[in-house]
C-alpha positions as CSV (number, residue, x, y, z in Angstrom):
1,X,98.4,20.1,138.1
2,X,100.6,21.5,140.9
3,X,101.8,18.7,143.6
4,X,101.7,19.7,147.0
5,X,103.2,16.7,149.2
6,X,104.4,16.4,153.0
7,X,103.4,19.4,154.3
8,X,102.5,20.1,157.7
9,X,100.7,23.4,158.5
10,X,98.6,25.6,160.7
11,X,98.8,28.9,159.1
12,X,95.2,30.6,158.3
13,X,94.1,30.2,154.6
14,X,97.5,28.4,154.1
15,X,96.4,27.5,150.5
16,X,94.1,30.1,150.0
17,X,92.5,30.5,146.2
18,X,94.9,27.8,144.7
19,X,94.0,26.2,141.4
20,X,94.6,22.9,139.6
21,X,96.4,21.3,142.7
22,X,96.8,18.2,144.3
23,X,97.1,17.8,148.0
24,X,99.1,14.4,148.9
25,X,100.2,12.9,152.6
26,X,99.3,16.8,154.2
27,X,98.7,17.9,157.9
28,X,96.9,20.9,158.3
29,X,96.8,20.7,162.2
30,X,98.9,23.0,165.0
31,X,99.2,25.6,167.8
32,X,98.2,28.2,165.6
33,X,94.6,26.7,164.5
34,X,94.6,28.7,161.4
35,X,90.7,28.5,159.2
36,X,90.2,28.1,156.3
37,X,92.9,26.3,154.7
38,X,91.5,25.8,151.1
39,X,88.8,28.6,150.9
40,X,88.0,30.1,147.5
41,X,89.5,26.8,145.0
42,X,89.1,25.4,142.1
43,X,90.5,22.0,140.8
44,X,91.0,20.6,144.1
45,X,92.7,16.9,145.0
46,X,93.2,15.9,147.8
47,X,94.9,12.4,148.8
48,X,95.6,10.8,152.5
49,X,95.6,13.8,154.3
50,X,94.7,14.7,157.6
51,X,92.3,18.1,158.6
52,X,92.1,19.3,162.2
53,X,91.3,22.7,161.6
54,X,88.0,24.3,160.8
55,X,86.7,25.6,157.7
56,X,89.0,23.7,155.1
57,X,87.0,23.7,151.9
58,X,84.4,26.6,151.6
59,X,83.8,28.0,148.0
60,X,85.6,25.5,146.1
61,X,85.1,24.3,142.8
62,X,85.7,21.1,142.0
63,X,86.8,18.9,144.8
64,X,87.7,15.2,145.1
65,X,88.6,13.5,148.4
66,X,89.9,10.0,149.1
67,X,91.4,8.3,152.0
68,X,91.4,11.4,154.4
69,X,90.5,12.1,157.7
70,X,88.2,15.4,159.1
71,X,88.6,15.2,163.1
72,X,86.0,16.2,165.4
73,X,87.9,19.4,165.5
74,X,87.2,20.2,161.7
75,X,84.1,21.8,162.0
76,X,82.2,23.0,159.3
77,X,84.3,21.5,156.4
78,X,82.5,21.7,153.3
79,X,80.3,24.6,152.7
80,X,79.1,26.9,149.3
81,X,81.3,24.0,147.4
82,X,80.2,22.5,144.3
83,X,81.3,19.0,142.0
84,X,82.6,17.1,145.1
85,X,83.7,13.8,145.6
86,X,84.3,12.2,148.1
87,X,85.7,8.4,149.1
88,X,87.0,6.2,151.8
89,X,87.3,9.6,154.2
90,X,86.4,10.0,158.0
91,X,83.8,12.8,158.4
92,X,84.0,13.2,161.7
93,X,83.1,17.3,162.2
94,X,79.9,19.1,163.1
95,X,77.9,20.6,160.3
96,X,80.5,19.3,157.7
97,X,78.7,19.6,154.6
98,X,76.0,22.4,153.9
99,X,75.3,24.3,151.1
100,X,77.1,22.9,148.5
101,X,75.6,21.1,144.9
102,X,76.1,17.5,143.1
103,X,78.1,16.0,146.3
104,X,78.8,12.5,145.8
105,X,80.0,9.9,149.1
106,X,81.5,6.9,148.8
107,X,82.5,3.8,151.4
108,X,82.9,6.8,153.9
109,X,82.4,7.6,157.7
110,X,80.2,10.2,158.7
111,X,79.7,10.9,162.6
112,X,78.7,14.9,161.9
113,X,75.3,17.0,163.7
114,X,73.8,18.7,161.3
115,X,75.1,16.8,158.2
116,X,73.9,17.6,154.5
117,X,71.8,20.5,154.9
118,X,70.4,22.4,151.5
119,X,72.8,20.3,149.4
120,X,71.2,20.0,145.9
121,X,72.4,17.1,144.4
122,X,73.5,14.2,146.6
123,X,74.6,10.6,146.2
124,X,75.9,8.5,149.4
125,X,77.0,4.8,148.4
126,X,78.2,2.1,150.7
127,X,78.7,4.5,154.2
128,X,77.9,4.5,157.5
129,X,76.5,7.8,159.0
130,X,75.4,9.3,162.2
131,X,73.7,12.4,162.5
132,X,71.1,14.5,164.1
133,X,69.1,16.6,161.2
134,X,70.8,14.6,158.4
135,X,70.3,16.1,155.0
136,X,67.7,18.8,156.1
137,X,65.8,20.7,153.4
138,X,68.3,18.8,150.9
139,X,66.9,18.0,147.3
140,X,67.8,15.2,144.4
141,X,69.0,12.8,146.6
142,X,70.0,9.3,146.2
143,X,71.2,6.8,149.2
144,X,72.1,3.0,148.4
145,X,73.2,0.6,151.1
146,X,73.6,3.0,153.8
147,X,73.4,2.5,157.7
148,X,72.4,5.6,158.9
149,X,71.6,5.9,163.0
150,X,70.4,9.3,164.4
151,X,66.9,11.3,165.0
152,X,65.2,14.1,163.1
153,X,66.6,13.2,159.6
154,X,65.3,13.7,156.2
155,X,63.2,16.6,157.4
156,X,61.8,18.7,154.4
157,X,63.7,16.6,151.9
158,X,62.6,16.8,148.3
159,X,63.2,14.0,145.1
160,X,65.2,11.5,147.2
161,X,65.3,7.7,146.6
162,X,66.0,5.1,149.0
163,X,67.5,1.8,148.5
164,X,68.9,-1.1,150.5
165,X,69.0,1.2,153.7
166,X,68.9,0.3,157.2
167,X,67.9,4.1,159.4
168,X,67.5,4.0,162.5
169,X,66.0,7.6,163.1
170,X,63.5,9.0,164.8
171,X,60.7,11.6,163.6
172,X,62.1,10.7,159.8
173,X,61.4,12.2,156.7
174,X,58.6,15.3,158.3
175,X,57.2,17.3,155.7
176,X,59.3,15.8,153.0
177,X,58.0,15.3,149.6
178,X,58.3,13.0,146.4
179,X,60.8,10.3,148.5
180,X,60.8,6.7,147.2
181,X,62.2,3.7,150.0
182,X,62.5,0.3,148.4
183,X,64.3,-2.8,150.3
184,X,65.3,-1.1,153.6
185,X,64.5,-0.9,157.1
186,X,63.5,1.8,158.8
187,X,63.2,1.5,162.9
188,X,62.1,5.0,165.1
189,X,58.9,6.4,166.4
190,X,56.4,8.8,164.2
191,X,57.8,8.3,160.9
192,X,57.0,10.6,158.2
193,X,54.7,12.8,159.6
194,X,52.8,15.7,157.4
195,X,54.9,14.3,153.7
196,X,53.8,14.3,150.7
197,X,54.1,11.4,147.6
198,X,56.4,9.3,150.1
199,X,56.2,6.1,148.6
200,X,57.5,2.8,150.6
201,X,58.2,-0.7,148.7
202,X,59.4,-4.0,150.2
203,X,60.3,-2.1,153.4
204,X,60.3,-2.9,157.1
205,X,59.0,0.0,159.4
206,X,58.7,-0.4,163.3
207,X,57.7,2.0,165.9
208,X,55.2,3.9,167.3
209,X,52.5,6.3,165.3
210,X,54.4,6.1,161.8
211,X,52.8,8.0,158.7
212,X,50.4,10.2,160.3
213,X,48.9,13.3,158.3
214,X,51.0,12.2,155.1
215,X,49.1,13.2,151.4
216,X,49.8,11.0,148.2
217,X,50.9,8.2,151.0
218,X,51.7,4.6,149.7
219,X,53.0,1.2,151.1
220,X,53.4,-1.9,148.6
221,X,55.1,-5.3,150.4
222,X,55.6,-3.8,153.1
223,X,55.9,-5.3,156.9
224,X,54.9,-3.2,160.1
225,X,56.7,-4.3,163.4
226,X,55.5,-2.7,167.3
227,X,53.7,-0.3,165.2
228,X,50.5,1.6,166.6
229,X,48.1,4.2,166.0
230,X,49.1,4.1,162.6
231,X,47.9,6.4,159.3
232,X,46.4,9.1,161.6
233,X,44.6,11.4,159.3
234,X,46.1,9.9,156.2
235,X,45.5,9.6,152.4
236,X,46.7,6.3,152.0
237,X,47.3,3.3,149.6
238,X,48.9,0.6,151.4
239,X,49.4,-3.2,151.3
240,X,50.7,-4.4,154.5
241,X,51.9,-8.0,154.8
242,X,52.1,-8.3,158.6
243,X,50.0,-7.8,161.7
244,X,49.5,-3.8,163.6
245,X,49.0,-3.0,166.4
246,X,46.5,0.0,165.9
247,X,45.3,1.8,162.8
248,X,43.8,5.1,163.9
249,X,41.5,7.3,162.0
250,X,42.6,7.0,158.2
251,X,41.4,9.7,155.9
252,X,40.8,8.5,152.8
253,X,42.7,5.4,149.9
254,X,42.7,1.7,151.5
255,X,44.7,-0.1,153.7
256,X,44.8,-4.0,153.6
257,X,46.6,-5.9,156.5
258,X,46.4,-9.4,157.5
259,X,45.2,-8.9,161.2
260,X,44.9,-5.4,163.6
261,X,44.4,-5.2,167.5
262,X,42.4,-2.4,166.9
263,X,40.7,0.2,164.6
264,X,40.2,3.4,165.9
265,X,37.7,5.8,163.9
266,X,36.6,8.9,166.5
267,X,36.4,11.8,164.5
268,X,34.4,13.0,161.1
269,X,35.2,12.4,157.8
270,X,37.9,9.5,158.8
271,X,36.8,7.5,155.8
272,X,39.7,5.5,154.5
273,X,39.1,1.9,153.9
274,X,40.5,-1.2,155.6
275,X,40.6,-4.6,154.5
276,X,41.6,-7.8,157.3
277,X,42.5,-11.0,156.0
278,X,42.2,-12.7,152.8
């Protein structure tokens, strides 16, 4: 393993196809703005180091990353990359991971646009992230005791469990199939819209016209805050253990709640059951 310490650069590809290295208290920031400082390697660590440039890490192979910082100037910094992990680091760039496979996250920052997208394999422990079009068409994905805040996220995600979350997003989880949510909170308007097998446990949803047109849809535990129009042209299993606003229309499965405002059935073949009280 070659040491590379103290260095301060700008050059383009400065440490082009390198192997087997470790990066230590680096700048890769300057006049010169040069890309693509660690395109095309393999064996890659990198330790308290700073990236203001764009492009750092694209086609590398085997990457770990702890206690760095990615500026708002690093755009795009983790692309085509594959066995990365990453740990007490600022990811602070636009679009700074897509395309990449088993990505781990750890006690990180993450204030990126356009964050995650088709990454096949991805675990995020213990961060705080904000994003618009988090994780987009992403598969085999894990989050624990993450506070996420941003709208559009999760949007044709496949395989991806849920746990101990708080997300504050809007339009959540469209079209996404096989997810699992147990013991978080999830707070924006039209959650989940036109998924498939999502499956919600001990959760807290709020917001208006959540889980409309979802297939395979189920709720166990779960509590329902400022929430109307709900399971518009559903197939639904749900136990709710709170008061709605409005349930609107229900397909097919049952629904039991403790009280609703209102029950709206106005078109054929809305046949899903609902049970209030006891």
């Amino acid at each position: 393993m070659n040491l590379i310490e103290n260095l301060v650069t700008d050059e383009e590809r400065a440490l082009y196809g390198s192997s087997d290295i470790t990066v230590r208290h680096c700048r890769f920031d300057g006049p010169a703005d040069g890309e693509s400082a660690l395109k095309e390697c393999s064996g890659v660590t990198v330790e308290d180091s700073f990236f203001n440039l764009r492009y750092p890490f694209w086609h590398v192979h085997g990457l770990s990353i702890t206690s760095s910082e990615m500026t708002d100037k690093c755009r795009a910094a983790i692309w085509y990359s594959d066995n990365v992990r990453i740990s007490g680091t600022k990811m602070h760039g636009v679009k700074a991971l897509r395309e990449c496979r088993d990505v781990s996250v750890n006690s990180s920052s993450v204030i990126s646009t356009e964050f995650g997208w088709s990454v096949h394999g991805f675990k995020m422990t213990g961060c705080k992230a904000e994003s618009e079009y988090f994780l987009m068409r992403s598969t085999d994905i894990t989050l624990e005791n993450v506070e996420f805040t941003g709208k559009y996220s999760f949007q044709y995600v496949e395989n991806c469990e849920i746990k101990d979350c708080v997300l504050n997003t809007k339009d959540a989880f469209w079209h996404a199939k096989n997810v699992t949510v147990k013991d978080s909170v999830i707070n924006g308007e039209y959650l989940a819209w036109y998924s498939e097998n999502l499956t919600l446990i001990n959760c807290t949803i709020k917001g208006t016209q959540p889980l409309c047109y979802c297939k395979g849809l189920t709720l166990i535990n779960c509590r329902m805050e400022d929430c109307d129009l709900a399971f518009e042209r559903s197939e639904v299993e749900a136990e709710i253990t709170t008061p709605v606003i409005s349930i609107k229309n229900p397909l097919s499965g049952h629904i039991s709640v403790p009280e609703v405002g209102e029950i709206i059935r106005d078109i054929p073949g809305a046949e899903g059951e609902i049970t209030v009280g006891g």
